[in-house]
KOLTOR-272577 format. One record per atom (N, C-alpha, C): y, z, x; residue in one letter. Coordinates in steps of 0.2 Angstrom, whole numbers, plus 5000, padded with zeros to 4 digits. Layout:
YZXA/...
***
This chain:
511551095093X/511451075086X/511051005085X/510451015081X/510150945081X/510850885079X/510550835081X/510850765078X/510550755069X/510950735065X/510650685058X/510350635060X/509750635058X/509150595058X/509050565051X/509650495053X/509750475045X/509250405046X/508750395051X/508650355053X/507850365048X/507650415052X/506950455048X/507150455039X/507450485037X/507650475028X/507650415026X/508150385030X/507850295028X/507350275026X/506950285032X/506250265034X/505750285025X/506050355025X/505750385020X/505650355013X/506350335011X/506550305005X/506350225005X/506250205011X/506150125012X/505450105009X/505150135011X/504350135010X/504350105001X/504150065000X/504150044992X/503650064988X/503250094991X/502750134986X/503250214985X/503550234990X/503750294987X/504450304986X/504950234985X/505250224982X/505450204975X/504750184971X/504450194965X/504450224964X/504150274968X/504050344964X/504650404966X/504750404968X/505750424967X/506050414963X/506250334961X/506650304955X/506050344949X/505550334949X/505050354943X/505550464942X/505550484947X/505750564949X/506350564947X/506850514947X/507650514943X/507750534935X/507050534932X/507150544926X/507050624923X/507150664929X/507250764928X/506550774928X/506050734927X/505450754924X/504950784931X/504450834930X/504350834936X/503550804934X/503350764939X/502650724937X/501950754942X/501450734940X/500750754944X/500750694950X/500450704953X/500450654960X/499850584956X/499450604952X/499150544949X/499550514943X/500050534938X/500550484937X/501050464942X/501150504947X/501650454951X/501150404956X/500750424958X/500150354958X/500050284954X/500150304949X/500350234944X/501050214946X/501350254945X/502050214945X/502250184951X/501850204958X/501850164964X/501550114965X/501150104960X/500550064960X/500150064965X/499850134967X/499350134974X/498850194972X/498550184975X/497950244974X/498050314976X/497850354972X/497750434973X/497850474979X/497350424981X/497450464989X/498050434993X/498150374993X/498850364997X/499550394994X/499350384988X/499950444982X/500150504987X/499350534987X/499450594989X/499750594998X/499450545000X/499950545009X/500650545007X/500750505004X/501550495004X/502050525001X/501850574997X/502050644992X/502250694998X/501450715003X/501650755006X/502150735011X/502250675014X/502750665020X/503250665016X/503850665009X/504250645005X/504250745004X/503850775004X/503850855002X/504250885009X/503850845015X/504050885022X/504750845022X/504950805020X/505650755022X/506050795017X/505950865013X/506350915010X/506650865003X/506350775001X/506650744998X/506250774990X/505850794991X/505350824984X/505250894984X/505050914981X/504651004978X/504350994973X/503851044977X/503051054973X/503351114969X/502851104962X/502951164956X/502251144955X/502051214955X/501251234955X/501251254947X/500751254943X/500751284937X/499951304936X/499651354938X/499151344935X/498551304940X/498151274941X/497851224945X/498151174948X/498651144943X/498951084942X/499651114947X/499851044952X/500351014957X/500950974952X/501550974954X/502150944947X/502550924955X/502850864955X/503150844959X/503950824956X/504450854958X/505250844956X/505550824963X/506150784962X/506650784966X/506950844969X/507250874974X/507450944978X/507950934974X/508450904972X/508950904969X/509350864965X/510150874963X/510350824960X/510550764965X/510850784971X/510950764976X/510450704981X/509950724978X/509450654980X/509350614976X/509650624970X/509550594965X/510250544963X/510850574967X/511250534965X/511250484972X/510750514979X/510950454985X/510450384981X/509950424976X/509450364974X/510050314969X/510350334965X/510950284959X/511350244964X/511450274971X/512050254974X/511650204978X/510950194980X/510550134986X/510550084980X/510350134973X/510250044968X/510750014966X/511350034967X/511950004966X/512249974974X/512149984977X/512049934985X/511549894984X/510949904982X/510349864981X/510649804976X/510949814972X/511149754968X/511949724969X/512049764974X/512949734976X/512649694981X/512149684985X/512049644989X/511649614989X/511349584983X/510849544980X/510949484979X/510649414980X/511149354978X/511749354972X/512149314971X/512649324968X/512449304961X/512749344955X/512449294950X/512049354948X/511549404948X/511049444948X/511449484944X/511149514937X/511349544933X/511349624934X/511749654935X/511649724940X/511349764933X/510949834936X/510649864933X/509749844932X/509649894925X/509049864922X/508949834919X/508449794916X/508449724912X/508249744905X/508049804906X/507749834897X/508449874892X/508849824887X/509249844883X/509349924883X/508949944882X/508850034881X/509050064888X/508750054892X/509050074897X/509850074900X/510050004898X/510749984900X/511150044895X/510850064889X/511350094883X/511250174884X/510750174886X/510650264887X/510350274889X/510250304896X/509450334901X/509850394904X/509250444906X/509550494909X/509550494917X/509850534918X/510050504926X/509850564930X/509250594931X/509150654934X/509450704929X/510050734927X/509950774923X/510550774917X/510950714921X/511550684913X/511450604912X/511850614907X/511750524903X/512150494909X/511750434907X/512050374911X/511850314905X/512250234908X/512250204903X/512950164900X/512950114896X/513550114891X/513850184888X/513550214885X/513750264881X/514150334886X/513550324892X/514150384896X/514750364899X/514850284903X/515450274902X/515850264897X/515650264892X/516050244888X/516350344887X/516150384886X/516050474887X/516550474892X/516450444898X/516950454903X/517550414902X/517550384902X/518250334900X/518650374892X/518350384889X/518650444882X/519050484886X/518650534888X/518850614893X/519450614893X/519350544900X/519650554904X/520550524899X/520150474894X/520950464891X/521250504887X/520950554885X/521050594880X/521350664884X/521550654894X/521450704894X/521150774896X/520650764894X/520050814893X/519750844902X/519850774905X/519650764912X/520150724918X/520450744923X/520750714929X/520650724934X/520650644936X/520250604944X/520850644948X/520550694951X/520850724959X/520950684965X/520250634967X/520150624972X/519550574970X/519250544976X/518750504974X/518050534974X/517850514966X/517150554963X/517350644962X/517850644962X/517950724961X/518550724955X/518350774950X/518550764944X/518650844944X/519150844938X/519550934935X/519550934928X/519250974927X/519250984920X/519951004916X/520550974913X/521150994912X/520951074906X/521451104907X/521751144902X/521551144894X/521751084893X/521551044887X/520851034886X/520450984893X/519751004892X/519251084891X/519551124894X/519351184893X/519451214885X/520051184883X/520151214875X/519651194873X/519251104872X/519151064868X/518251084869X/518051084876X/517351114875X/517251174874X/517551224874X/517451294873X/517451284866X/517851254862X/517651254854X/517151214851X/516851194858X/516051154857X/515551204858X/515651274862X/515251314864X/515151324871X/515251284874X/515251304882X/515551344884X/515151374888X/515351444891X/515751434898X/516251404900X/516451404905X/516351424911X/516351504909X/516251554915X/515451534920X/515151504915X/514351514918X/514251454921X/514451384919X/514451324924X/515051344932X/515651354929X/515851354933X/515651424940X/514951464938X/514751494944X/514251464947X/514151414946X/513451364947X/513951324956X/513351334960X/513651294967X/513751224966X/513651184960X/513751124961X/514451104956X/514751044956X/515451034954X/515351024948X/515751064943X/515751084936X/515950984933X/516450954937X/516450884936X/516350844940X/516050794940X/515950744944X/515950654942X/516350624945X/516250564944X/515550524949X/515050484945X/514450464947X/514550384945X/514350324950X/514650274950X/513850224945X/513850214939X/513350194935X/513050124937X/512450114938X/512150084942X/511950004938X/512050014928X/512249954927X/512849944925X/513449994923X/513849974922X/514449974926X/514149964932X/514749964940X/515550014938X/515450054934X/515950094933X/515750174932X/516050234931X/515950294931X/515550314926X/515150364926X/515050424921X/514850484924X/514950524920X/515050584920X/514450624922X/514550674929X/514050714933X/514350764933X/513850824938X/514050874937X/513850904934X/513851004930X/513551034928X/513851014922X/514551004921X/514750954913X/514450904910X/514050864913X/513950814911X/513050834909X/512650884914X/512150914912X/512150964906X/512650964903X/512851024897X/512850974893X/513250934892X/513250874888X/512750844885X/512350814890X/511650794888X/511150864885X/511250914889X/510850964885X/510950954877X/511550974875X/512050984871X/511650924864X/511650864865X/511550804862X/510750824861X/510150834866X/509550834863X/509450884859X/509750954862X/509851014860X/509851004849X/510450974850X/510550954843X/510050904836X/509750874843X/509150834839X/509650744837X/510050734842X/510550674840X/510150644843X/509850664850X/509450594853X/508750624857X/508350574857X/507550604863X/507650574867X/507250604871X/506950564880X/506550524877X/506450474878X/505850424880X/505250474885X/504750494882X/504150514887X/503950454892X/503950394890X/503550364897X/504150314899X/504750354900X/505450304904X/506050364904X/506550294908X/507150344907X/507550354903X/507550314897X/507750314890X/508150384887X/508650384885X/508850434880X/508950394872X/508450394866X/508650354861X/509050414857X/509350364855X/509950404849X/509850384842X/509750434837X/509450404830X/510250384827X/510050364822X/510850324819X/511250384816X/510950434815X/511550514812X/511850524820X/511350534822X/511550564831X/512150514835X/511850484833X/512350404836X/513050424833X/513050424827X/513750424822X/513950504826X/513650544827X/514050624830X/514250624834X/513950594839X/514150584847X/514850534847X/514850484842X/515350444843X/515950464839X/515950534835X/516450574831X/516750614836X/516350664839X/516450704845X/516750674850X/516650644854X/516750604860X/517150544861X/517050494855X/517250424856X/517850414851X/518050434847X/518350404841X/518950474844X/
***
């Protein structure tokens, strides 16, 4: 059996041009190799060497559309080892350093690969969980209680269908400014569905922003918070 070549994956994510462009990839979105060239701040063609070693390193997938190349993260799982380096990244930074990102909007609601994260989703997970709705099993492994299955099923989630999805229906995710929990998993990917779905909030096209208009604001905090 081969060994774990955790030394190689390092290697991979270290590189700071294409760790740019990773964190740029945490937003679901999937990008062309010449906007992720911007956001590494390196040229085209280096874009394009460092894509394909990040393609072969199993850490990205190609979606072809037409002419056009689309570059995503392989999964939710590369996405959450990325939340979890930028939370080391800033737990081990001089002391005194405000953890997180520096732009307000972000601190209050961005998306995280494919659920909220943010004030607002701790704050979503902290609710739940009193209300409840959700119970800590173990570490980062959550159960939806009895009671949670009454309360979103009267939301319209269809149980049956997440919980046939190979990844875990709950999860606790450790938020990268608010050194405390929100909500992952295929719940927490319904959730956020659920809120754009409804037109309560949009994506920022050119960030990881989820803004909430002030109806949408007042919903989410009827539902969820109050």
């Amino acid at each position: 059996m081969q060994e774990p070549d955790i030394a190689t994956l390092s290697a991979m994510i270290a590189e700071p041009a294409r760790a740019k462009m990773l964190i740029a990839l945490m937003a679901g979105k999937a990008l062309t190799a010449t906007e992720l060239a911007l956001e590494g701040d390196i040229t085209a063609q280096t874009a394009s060497s460092h894509l394909a070693k990040l393609v072969a390193a199993k850490l990205l997938v190609v979606r072809k559309q037409g002419r056009h190349k689309y570059f995503q993260l392989s999964g939710a799982d590369i996405a959450q080892l990325l939340e979890t380096l930028l939370n080391i990244s800033a737990k081990t930074a001089t002391s005194g350093v405000k953890t997180g990102p520096a732009d307000p909007d972000l601190r209050l609601a961005r998306i995280c690969y494919d659920h909220l994260a943010g004030e607002m989703s701790v704050a979503l997970y902290d609710s739940l969980l009193g209300r409840g709705y959700i119970r800590d099993t173990s570490e980062s492994q959550l159960m939806l209680t009895a009671l949670g299955q009454e309360f979103f099923s009267a939301l319209g989630l269809e149980l049956e269908i997440l919980t046939s999805k190979k990844r875990p229906l709950c999860k606790s995710c450790l938020d990268w400014s608010e050194r405390r929990f929100h909500l992952a998993g295929s719940l927490g990917q319904w959730i956020l569905e659920d809120v754009l779905d409804k037109g309560w909030a949009a994506r920022d096209p050119d960030s990881r922003v989820i803004r909430f208009n002030k109806a949408g604001l007042k919903r989410f905090n009827h539902r969820y918070l109050l």
